[in-house]
C-alpha positions in Angstrom: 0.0 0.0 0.0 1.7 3.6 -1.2 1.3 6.7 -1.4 1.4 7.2 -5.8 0.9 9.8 -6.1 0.6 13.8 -4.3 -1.4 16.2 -6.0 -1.7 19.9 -5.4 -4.2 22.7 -6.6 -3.4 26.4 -7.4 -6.8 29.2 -8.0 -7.6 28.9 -11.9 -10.7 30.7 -13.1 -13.0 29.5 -14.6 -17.1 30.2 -15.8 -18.6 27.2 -13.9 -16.9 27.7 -10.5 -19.7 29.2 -8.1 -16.3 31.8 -6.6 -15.5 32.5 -10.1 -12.1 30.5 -9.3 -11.0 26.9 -8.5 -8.5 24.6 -6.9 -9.8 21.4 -8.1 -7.2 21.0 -10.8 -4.9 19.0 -9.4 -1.4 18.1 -10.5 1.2 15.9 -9.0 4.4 17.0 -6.8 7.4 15.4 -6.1 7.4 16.4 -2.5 8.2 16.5 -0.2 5.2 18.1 1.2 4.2 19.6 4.5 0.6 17.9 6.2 -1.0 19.8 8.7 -4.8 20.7 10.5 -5.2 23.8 8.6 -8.1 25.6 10.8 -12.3 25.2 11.3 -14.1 25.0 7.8 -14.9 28.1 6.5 -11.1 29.8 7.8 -9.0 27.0 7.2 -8.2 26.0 3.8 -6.3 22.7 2.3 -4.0 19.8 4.6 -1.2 20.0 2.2 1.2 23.1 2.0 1.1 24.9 -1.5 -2.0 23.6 -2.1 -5.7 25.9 -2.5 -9.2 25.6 -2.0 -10.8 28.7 -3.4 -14.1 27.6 -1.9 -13.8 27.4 1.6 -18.3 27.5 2.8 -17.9 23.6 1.4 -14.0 22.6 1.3 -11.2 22.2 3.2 -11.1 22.6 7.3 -9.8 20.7 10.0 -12.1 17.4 8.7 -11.8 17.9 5.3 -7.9 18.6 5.1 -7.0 15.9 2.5 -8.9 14.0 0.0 -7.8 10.6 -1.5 -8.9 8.8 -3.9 -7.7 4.8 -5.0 -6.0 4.5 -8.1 -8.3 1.4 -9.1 -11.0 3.4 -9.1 -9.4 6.2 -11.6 -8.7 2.9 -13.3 -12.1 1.4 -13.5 -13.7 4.9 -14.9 -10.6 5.4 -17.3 -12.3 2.3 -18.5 -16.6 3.1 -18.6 -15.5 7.0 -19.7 -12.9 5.5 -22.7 -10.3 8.2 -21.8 -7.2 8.4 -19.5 -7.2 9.8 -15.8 -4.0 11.5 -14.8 -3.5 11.3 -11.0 -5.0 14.0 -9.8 -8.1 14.3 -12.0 -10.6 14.1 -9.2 -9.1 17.0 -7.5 -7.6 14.3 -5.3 -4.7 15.6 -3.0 -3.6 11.4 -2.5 -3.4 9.2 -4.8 -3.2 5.5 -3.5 -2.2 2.1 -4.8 -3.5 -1.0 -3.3 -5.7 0.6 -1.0 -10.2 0.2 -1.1 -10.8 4.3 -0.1 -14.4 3.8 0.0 -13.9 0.7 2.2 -12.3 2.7 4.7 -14.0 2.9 8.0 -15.1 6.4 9.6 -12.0 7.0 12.3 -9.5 4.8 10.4 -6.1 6.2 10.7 -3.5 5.6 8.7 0.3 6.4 8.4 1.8 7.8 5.4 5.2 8.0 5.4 7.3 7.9 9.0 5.3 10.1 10.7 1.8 11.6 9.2 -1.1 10.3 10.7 -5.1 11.0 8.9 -7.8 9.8 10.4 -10.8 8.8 8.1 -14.3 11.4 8.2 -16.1 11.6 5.4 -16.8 10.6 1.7 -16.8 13.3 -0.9 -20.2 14.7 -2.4 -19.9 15.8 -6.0 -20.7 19.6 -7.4 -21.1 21.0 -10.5 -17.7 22.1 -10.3 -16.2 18.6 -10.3 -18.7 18.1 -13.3 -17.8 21.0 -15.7 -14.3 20.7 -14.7 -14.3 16.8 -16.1 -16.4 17.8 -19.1 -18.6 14.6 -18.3 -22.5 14.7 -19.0 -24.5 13.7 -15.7 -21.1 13.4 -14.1 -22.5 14.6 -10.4 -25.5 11.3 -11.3 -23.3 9.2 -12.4 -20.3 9.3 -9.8 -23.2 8.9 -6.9 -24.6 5.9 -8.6 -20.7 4.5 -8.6 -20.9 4.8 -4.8 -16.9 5.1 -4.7 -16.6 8.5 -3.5 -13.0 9.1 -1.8 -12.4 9.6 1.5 -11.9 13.0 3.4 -9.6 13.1 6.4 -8.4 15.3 9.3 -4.6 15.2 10.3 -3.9 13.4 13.5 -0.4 14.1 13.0 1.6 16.4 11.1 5.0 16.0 9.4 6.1 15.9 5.6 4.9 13.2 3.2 6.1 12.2 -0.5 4.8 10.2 -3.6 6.0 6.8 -3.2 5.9 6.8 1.0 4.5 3.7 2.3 0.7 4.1 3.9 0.2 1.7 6.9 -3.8 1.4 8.6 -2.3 1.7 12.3 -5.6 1.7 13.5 -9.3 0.1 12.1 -12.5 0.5 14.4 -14.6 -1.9 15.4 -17.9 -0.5 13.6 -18.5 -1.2 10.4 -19.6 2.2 9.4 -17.5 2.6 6.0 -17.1 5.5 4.0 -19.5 4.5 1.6 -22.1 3.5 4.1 -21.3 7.4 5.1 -21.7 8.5 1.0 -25.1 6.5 0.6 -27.0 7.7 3.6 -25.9 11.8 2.6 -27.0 11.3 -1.0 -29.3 8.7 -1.9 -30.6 6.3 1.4 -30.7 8.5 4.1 -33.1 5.9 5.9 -29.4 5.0 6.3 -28.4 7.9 8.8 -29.0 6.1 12.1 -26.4 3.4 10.7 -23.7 5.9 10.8 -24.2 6.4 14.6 -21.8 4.0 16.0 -18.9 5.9 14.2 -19.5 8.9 16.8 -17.1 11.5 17.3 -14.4 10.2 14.0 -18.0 11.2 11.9 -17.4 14.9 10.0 -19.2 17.1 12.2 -22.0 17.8 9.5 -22.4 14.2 9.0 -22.8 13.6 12.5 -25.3 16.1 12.9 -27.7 15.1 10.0 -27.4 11.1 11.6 -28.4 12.3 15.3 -31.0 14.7 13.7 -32.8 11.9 11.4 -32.8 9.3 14.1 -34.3 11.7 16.5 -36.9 12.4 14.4 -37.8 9.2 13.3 -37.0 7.6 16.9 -39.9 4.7 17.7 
């Protein structure tokens, strides 16, 4: 399991971005890179140094700091879209080999390199921007269907990583509240919410909130 690649984001504007501007393009680095809790959502921007998030009401924060995505999955829509995926082309800040993203359980934490530590929060919802900026019809549809969304993650523990570093999963709850369960019941099943429970505190905050909110309302 590795770290492939390390992809950072500088403003580009663009007509479809709701700020006029956008970080999503992503482009790998050789590193080495510095990883660190980069404030509250809305204040703080992107985990990785050098790296921007233009739009900061719905990205980055402290439990949004760094996205990955799997480099299977870039595979396996390289082959339903009929066109190559560079690293990076999710707006993806890691991208991982031999690693199930979506699999990954809410509070999972895992070590990149000798000394970062992320802890799993969240899957990523899909925008317009994501959309317009892959040029795919019914792209926002069509990724939700998929049901592979990426994981989000805070930073446990900072320090400088590099493509190539070694990721380790140091620690795995005991709940089985994945990040796709978390994906499904935010989009499509949100009968799902009460599910997500179990994952507590390690939950995004926003997440968290919507599960406690739905199962009070719907309690007996």
């Amino acid at each position: 399991m590795e770290l492939l690649s390390l992809n950072v984001g500088h403003a580009r504007a663009v007509p479809y971005a709701d700020m006029g501007v956008t970080g999503i393009d992503k482009r790998p680095v050789a590193g080495p890179v510095r990883v660190s809790a980069p404030g509250p959502k809305g204040v703080g921007a992107s985990g990785l140094a050098g790296d921007q998030v233009c739009d900061k009401r719905h990205h980055g924060g402290d439990d949004q700091a760094v996205y990955a995505v799997a480099r299977e999955d870039l595979d396996d829509w390289e082959r339903e879209l009929g066109r190559p995926l560079a690293n990076g082309s999710f707006g993806e800040n890691l991208t991982t080999l031999g690693l199930d993203v979506s699999g990954a359980r809410i509070g999972e934490r895992w070590r990149i390199g000798p000394d970062v530590v992320l802890e799993v929060t969240c899957g990523r919802i899909p925008c317009r921007t994501f959309q317009e900026h892959l040029g795919e019809k019914r792209w926002v549809k069509r990724f939700t269907e998929r049901g592979a969304p990426g994981a989000y993650f805070r930073v446990i523990v900072p320090g400088e990583i590099r493509a190539g570093d070694p990721i380790e999963v140091v620690h795995r709850p005991d709940h089985e509240v994945t990040v796709a369960l978390q994906f499904r019941a935010a989009t499509t099943r949100r009968e799902l919410l009460p599910r997500l429970l179990p994952a507590g505190e390690a939950l995004h905050p926003e997440s968290l909130a919507q599960a406690r909110e739905y199962a009070a309302q719907h309690a007996g």
